[in-house]
C-alpha positions in Angstrom: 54.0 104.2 98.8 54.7 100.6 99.2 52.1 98.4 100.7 52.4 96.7 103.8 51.4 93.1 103.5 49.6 91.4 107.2 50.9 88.1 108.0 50.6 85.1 109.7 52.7 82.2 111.0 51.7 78.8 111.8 53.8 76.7 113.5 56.0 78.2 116.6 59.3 76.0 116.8 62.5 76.8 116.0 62.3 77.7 112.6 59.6 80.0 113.2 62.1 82.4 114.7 63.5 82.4 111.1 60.9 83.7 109.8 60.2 86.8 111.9 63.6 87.5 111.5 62.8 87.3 107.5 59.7 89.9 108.6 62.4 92.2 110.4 64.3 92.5 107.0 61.1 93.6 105.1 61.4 96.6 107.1 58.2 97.4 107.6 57.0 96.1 104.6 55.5 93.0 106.1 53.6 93.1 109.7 52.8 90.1 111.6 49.8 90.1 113.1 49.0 86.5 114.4 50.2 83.0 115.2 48.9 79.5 115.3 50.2 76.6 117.1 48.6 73.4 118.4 49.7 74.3 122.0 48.0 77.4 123.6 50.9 77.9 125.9 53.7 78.0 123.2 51.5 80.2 121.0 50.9 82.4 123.1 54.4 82.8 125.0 55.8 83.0 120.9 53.6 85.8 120.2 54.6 87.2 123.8 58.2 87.0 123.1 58.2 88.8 119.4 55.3 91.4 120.2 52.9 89.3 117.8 49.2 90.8 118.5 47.1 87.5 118.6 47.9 83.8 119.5 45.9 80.9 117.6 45.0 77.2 117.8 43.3 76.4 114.8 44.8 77.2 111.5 41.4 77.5 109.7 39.9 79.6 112.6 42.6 81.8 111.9 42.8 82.7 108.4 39.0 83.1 108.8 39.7 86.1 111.4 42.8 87.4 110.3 42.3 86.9 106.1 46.0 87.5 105.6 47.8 88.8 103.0 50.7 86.3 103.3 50.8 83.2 105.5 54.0 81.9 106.6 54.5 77.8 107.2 56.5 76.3 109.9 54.6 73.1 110.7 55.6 69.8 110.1 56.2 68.8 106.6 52.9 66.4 106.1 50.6 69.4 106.7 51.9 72.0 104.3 50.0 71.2 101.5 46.7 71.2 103.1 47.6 74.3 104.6 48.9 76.0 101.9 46.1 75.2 99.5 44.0 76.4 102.3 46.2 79.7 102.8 45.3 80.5 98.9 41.7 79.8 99.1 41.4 82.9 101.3 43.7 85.1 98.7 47.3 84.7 100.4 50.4 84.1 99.1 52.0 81.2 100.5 56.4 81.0 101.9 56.6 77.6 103.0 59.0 75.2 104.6 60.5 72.8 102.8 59.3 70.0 102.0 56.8 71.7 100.3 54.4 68.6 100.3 54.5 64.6 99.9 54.7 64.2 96.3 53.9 65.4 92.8 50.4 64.2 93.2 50.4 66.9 96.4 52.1 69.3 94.1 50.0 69.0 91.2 47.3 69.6 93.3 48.9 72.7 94.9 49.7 74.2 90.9 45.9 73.4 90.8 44.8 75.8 93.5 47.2 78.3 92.2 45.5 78.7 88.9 42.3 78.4 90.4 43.0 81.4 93.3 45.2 83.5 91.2 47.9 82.9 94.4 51.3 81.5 94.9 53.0 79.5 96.9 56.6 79.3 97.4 59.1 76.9 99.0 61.5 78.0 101.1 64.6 77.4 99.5 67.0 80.3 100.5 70.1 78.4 99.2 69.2 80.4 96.2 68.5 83.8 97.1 72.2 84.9 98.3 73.5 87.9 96.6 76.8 85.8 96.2 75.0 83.1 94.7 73.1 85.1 91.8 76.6 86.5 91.0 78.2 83.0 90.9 75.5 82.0 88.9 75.6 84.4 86.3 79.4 83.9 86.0 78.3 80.0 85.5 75.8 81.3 82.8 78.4 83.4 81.1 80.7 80.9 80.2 83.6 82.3 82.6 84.2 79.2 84.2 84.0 77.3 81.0 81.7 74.5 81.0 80.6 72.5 84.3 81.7 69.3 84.3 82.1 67.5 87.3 80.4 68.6 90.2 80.3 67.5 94.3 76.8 67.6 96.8 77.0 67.0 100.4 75.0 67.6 103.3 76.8 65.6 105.8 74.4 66.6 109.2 74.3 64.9 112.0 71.4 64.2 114.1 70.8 62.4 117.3 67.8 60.4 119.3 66.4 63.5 120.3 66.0 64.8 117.2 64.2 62.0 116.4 62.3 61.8 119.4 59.9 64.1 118.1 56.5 62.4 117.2 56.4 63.4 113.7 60.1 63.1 113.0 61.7 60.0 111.0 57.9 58.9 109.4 57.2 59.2 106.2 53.5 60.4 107.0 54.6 63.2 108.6 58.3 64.0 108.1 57.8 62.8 104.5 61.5 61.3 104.1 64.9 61.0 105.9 67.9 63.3 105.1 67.4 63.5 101.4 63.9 65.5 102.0 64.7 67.2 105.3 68.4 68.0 105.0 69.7 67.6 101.9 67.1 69.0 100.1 68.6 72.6 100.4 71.7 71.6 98.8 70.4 69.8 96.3 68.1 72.6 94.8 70.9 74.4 94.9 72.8 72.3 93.1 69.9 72.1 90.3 69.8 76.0 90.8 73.5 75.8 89.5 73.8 73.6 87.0 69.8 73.4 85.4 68.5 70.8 83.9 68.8 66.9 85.4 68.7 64.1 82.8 69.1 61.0 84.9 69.8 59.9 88.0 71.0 56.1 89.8 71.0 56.5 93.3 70.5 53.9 96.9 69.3 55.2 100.4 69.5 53.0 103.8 68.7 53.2 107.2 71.7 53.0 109.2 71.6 53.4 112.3 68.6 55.4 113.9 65.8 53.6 114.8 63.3 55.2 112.1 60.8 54.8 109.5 62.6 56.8 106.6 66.5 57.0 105.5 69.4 58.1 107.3 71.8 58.0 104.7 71.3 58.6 100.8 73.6 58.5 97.6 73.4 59.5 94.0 75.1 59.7 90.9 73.1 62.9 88.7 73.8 63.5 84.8 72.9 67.2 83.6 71.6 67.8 80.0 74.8 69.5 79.6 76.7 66.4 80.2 78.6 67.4 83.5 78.1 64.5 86.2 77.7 64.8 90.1 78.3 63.1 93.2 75.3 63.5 96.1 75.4 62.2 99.8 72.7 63.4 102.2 73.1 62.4 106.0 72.0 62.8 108.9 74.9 60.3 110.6 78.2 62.9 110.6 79.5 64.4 113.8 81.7 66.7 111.9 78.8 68.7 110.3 79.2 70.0 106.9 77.0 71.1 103.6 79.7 71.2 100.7 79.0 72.0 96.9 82.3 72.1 94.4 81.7 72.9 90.8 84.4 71.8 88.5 84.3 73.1 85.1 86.8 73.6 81.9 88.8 76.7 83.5 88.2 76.7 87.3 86.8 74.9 90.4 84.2 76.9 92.2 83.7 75.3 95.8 81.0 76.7 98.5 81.8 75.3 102.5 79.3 76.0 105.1 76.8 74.1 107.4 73.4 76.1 107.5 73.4 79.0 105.7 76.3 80.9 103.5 77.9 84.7 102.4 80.3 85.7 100.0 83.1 84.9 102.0 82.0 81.2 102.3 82.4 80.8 98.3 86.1 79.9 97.0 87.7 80.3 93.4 90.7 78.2 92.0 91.5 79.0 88.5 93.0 75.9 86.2 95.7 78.3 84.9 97.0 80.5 87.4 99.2 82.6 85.4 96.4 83.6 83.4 93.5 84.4 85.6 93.6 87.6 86.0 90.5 88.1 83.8 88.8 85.7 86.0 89.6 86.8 89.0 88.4 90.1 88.1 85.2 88.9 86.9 85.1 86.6 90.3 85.7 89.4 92.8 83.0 91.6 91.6 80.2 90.6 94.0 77.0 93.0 94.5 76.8 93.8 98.4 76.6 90.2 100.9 73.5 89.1 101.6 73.2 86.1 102.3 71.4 82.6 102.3 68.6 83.6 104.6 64.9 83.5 104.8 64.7 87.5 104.3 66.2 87.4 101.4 63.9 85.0 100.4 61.1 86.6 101.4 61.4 90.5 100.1 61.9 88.3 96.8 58.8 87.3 97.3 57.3 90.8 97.9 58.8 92.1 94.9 57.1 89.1 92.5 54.0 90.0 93.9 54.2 93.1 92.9 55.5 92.5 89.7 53.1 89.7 89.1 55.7 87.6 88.6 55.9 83.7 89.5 58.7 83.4 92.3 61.6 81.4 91.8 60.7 78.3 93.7 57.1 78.2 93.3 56.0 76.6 89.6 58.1 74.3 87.3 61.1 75.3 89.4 59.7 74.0 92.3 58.3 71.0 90.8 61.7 70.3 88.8 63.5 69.7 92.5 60.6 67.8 93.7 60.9 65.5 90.8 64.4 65.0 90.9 63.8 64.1 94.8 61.2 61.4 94.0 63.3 60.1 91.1 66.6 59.8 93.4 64.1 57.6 96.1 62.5 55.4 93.1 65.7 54.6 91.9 67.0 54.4 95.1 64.1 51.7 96.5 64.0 50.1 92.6 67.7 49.6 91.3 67.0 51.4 88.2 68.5 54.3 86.9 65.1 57.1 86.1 64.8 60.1 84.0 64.0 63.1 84.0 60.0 63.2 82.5 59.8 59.3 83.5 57.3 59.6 86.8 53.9 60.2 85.6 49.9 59.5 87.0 49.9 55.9 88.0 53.5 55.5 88.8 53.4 54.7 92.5 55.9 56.8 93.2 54.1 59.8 91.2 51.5 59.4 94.7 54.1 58.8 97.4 58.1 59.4 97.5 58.7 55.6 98.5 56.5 54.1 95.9 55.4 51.9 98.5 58.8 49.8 98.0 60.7 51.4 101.7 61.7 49.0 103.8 59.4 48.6 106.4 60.6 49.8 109.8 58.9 51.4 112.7 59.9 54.3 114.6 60.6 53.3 117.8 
C-alpha cells in the first residue's frame, strides 16, 4: 500500500488554493490536515472552505502539534527560508513558493539543514514538470532539433497599484526582487531546464514606472556552454500579458505561448526544411498523455523522490544553479559587468543579498 503523507499549508492567499488543488491530484495520497495564517479569520474561513481540519496562527506552534510529513509554503517570499529550514527540523519535506529564499547565502544555509535533517526542500517551479515539456526536452537532448542556437525569454506581465499595494510587495526585504524574482523567474528556470548549463550573462534592470523599491522591468543577454545565445525580458509593465519561450536550433524552431501555466497544445513545431520533416514531425507528435504545468504535477513528483530517495528536481544544484543565474543577471545588472557562471562566492556582496547593496534607492510609496 502507498503511504499517505499529512500536510500542512502556511500562508492562505491566492496561491494557496494551488496547492490544495496539487493535494487533490495526489489522490489520496496526501491529506491536509492544517493551516496557518497570520489572520485568524482568513485561516479559519480557508480551512472552512476546503474542509481542512484545524486553522493556525503561528507557524512554529503548528508544526509542533501537527509534526507533518510535508509542509507546503505560500507566504511571502522573505519568510521561506526560515520556515522551511524550520519545516525540516521537525522531519518534513519542504514544496515551496518561489523565490525559494533571498540569496545563496539563504540557500547555502537551506543545503545545510538538508544534510543535517536528512530532508528536502523543493521550489516550486512547475514550468518543468509538464508531461509536454519532459517530451520536448528529451527531443532537445536527442539531437532532433539539431543543436540550440538562438533562443527567446519573456514574461511580459502586467501588474497594477494594487498589486503593489500589498505591504510586502515591491521590497526587497520581503518580496526579495521585482519581476525578474517574482515573475520571470518561472520562465527563466525553464529556460535553464531547456537549454542546461549558463556561462555568462550581461544584463540591466530599472524601475519604470511603479512607485517601488525593486525593478519593474529587467533585460538580459545569456550565453550557454553550448554556445547558443538568448534574449530575456521580465516585466511587470505589459497590458497585453504574455510568457513566451522560442528555441531556435539547426533544423527547427520550437516555440511555447502561454501566460500562467501551459499543455501540449500550447507548444508549436516549425521544421527548417519542410519537405523533409516527416521524421520530425513524427518524433514531435509523440507526446505521453497532457499534463500540464501545474503544482500537482509538481507535487506527486515530489512523492515519488521521496519514496525513491531521490533528490527532486528543483531542490539541490538544480535549484541553486537558477538561483545563481538570478543573482548574477541583478549583479551585472546594478554593476555594468558581464558575470559568470562560478564568479559569486562568500564575500561577494551580492553572494549575501541579490542587489549587492548597489539598487537604486527608492521607497515604496
Amino acid at each position: 500500500m502507498q503511504k499517505t503523507y499529512r500536510a500542512v499549508l502556511v500562508g492562505t492567499g491566492g496561491i494557496g488554493d494551488a496547492h490544495v488543488r496539487a493535494v487533490a491530484d495526489t489522490q489520496g495520497r496526501v491529506t491536509l490536515v492544517a493551516a496557518c495564517d497570520i489572520d485568524a479569520a482568513r485561516a479559519q474561513a480557508f480551512c472552512d472552505r476546503h474542509q481542512i481540519p484545524r486553522a493556525h496562527t503561528d507557524y512554529a506552534a503548528m508544526l509542533q502539534a501537527e509534526r507533518p510529513d510535508l509542509v507546503l509554503i505560500a507566504a511571502p517570499p522573505g519568510l521561506h527560508a526560515g520556515m522551511s529550514i524550520a519545516a525540516m527540523e521537525v522531519g518534513a519535506w519542504v514544496l515551496c513558493e518561489k523565490p525559494l529564499c533571498a540569496s545563496l547565502a539563504e540557500f547555502d544555509r537551506i543545503a545545510a539543514a538538508e544534510q543535517r535533517t536528512g530532508q528536502r526542500t523543493a521550489c516550486v517551479f512547475q514550468m518543468r514538470y509538464a508531461s509536454s515539456n519532459r517530451h520536448v526536452r528529451s527531443l532537445l537532448a536527442a539531437g532532433r532539433f539539431g543543436r540550440p542556437l538562438v533562443a527567446v525569454c519573456h514574461t511580459l506581465w502586467y501588474r497594477d497599484a494594487a498589486y503593489y499595494a500589498v505591504p510586502w510587495r515591491g521590497k526587497w526585504s520581503t518580496e526579495l526582487g521585482g519581476p525578474t524574482m517574482s515573475q520571470g523567474i518561472h520562465a527563466m528556470d525553464h529556460l535553464l531546464d531547456l537549454l542546461g548549463e549558463w556561462t555568462e550573462v550581461r544584463a540591466v534592470a530599472d524601475t519604470l514606472f511603479h512607485e517601488i523599491e525593486v525593478e519593474d522591468v529587467s533585460m538580459a543577454l545569456v550565453k550557454f556552454a553550448s554556445g547558443a545565445r538568448a534574449s530575456i525580458v521580465n516585466s511587470t509593465l505589459c497590458p497585453r500579458q504574455e510568457t513566451y519561450l522560442r528555441l531556435d536550433c539547426e533544423h527547427a524552431t520550437v516555440e511555447l505561448t502561454h501566460l500562467y501555466a501551459y499543455q501540449q497544445a500550447n507548444w508549436k513545431l516549425t521544421p527548417a526544411q519542410p519537405a523533409a520533416s516527416a521524421e520530425l514531425q513524427a518524433a514531435w507528435q509523440a507526446f505521453p498523455p497532457d499534463v500540464g504545468s501545474t503544482h500537482g504535477a509538481q507535487l506527486n513528483a515530489l512523492l515519488a523522490d521521496r519514496e525513491a530517495g531521490t533528490v527532486p528536481l528543483t531542490s539541490g544544484a538544480e535549484a541553486r544553479r537558477t538561483l545563481e543565474f538570478l543573482t548574477a543577471l541583478y549583479k551585472s545588472a546594478y554593476t555594468g559587468t558581464t558575470v559568470t557562471r562560478g564568479s559569486i562566492q562568500p564575500g561577494d556582496p551580492f553572494y549575501t543579498a541579490l542587489h549587492g547593496g548597489l539598487a537604486p534607492v527608492r521607497h515604496k510609496k
